[in-house]
C-alpha positions as CSV (number, residue, x, y, z in Angstrom):
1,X,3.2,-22.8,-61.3
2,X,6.8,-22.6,-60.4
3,X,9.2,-25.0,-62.4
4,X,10.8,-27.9,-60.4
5,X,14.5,-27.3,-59.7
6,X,16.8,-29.2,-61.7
7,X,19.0,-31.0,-59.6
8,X,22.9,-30.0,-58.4
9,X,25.3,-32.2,-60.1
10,X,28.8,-31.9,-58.8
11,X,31.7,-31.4,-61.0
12,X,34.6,-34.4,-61.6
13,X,37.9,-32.9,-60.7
14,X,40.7,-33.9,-62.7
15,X,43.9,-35.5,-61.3
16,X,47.2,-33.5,-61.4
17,X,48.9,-35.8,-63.1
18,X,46.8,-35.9,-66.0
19,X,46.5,-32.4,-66.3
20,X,50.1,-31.9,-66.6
21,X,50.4,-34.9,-69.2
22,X,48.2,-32.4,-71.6
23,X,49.1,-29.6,-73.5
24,X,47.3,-27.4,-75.8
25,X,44.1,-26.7,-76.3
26,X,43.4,-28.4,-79.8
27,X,42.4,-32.2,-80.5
28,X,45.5,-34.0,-82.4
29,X,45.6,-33.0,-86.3
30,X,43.6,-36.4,-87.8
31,X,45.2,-35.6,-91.2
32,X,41.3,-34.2,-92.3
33,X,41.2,-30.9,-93.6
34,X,37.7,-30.8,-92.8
35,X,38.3,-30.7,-89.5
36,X,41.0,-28.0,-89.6
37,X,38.9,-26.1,-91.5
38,X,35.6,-26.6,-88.8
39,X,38.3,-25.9,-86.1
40,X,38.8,-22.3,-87.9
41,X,35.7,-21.9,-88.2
42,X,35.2,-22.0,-85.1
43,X,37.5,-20.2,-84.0
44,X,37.0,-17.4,-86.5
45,X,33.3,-17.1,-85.1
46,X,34.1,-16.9,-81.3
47,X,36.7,-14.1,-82.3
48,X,33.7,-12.6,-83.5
49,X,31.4,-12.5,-80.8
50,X,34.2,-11.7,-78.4
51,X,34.7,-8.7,-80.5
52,X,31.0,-7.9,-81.0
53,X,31.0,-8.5,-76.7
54,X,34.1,-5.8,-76.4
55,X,32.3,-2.9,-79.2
56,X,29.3,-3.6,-77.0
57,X,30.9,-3.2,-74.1
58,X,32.4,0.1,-75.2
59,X,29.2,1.4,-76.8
60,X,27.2,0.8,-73.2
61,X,30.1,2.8,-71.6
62,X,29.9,5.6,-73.7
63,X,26.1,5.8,-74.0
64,X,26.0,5.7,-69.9
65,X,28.4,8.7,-70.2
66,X,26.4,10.5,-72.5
67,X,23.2,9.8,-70.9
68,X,24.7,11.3,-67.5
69,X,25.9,14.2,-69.0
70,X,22.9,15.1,-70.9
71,X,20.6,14.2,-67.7
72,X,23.1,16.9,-66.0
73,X,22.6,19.3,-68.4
74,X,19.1,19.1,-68.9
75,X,18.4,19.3,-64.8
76,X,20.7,22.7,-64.9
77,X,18.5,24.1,-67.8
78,X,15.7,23.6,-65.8
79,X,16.3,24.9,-62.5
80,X,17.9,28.3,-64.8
81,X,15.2,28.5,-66.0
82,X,12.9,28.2,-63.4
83,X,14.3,31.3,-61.9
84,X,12.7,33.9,-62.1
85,X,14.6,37.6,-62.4
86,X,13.6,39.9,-59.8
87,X,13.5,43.2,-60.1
88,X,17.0,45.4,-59.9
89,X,17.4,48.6,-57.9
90,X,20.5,50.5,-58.3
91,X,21.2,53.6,-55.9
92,X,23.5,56.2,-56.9
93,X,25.6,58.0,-53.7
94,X,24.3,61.3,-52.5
95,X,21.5,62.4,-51.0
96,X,18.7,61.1,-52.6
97,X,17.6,57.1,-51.2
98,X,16.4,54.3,-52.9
């Protein structure tokens, strides 16, 4: 049984004014080093996935590269190797004929 569809809920928009009254992308210090220290946290982990997103990124790339290139190789091994080598006739000039 298919699952009911949640419903659509449209987003708020945001007046220009009060977009241009903030800046920066951080709460206010409250004078808690706890909280500076959650903030870095933080910070330090999503640093982490987006690096662990980029070396993944990279490592797909190359693999697909590899893959291609050993799929190439591997289909011109086979069709050289399904040849088969026919016999050679070599004729020498004169009078006698092949």
């Amino acid at each position: 049984m298919s699952k009911p569809k949640s419903p659509v809920v449209a987003l708020t928009t945001i007046d220009p004014n009060d977009l241009s009254a903030a800046s920066g992308g951080r709460r206010a210090a409250s004078g808690s080093s706890s909280r500076r220290a959650s903030d870095d946290a933080i910070l330090s982990a999503l640093r982490d996935v987006t690096s662990a997103l980029k070396d993944l990124g990279q490592n797909a790339a190359n693999n697909a590269n590899n893959n291609s290139s050993n799929s190439m190789m591997m289909m011109m091994m086979t069709l050289l190797g399904n040849q088969q080598q026919q016999p050679q006739v070599v004729c020498g000039g004169g009078k006698r004929r092949c």
